[in-house]
Wavefront OBJ file of the C-alpha trace (Angstrom):
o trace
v -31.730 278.863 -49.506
v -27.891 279.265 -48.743
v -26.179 276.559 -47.203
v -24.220 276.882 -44.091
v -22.000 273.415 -42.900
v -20.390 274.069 -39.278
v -18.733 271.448 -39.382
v -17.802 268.793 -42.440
v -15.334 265.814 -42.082
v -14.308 263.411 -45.090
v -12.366 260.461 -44.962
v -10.651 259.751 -48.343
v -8.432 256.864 -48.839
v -4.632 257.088 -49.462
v -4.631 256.808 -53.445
v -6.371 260.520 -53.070
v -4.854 261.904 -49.987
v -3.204 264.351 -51.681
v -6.152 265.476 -53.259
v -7.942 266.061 -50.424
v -7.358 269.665 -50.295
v -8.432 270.271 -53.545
v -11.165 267.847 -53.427
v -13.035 269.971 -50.609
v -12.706 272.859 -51.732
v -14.571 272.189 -55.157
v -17.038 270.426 -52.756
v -17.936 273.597 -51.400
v -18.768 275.157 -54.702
v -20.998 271.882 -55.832
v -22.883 271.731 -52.550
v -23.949 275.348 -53.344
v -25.440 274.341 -56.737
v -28.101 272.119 -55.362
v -31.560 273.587 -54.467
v -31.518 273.391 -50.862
v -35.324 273.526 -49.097
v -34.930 275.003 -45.998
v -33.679 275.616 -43.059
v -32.743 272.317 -42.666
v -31.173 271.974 -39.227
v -29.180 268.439 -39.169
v -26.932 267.651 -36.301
v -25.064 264.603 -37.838
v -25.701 263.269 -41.202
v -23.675 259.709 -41.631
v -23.017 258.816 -45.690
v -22.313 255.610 -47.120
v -19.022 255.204 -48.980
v -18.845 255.961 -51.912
v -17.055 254.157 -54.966
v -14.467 256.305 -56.153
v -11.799 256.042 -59.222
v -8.154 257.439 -58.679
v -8.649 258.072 -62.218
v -11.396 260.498 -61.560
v -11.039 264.561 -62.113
v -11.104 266.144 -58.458
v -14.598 268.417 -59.651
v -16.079 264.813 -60.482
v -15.359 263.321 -57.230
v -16.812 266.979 -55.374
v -19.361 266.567 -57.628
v -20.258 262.520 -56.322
v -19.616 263.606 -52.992
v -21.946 266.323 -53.008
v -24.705 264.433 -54.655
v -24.441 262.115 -51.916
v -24.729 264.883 -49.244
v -27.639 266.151 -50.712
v -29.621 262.903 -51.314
v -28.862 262.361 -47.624
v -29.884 265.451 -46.070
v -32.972 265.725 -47.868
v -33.769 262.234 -46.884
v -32.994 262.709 -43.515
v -34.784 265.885 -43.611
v -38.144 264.035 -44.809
v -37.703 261.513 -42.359
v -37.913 263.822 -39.375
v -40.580 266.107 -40.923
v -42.219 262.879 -42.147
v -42.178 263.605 -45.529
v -42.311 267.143 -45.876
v -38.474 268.513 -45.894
l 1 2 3 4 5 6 7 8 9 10 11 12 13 14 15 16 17 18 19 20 21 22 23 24 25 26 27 28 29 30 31 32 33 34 35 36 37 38 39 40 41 42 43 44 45 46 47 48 49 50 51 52 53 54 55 56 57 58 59 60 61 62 63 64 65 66 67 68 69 70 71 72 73 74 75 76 77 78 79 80 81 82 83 84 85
């Protein structure tokens, strides 16, 4: 199923503020890879932070990011269904 985000804030620290930019917009295209069950309909979805290297490529940090996202939403997803997201 496509995935559609309305709304998607990140926080990144200073050593990759400049990144940023680039850094969400590969996010986009890793989200999409995942197989998304759906439709999942999540209102907020709250991640844990994530240990990040500076020294990191900017697809490798999209690419943590987005496995976070998707662990999360399909957790949160199962928790509301009760298992069955």
């Amino acid at each position: 199923m496509p995935l559609q985000i309305d709304q998607l804030n990140l926080s990144f620290p200073a050593s990759l503020g400049h990144r940023k930019h680039a850094i969400s917009r590969l996010l986009r295209s890793e989200l999409q890879r995942f197989d998304w069950p759906g439709p999942l309909n999540i209102a907020q979805l709250g991640l844990p932070a994530l240990e990040l290297s500076s020294r990191q490529s900017n697809l490798a940090i999209a690419g943590a990011i987005a496995r976070q996202i998707h662990s999360s939403a399909l957790q949160q997803a199962s928790d509301v269904t009760g298992g069955t997201a």
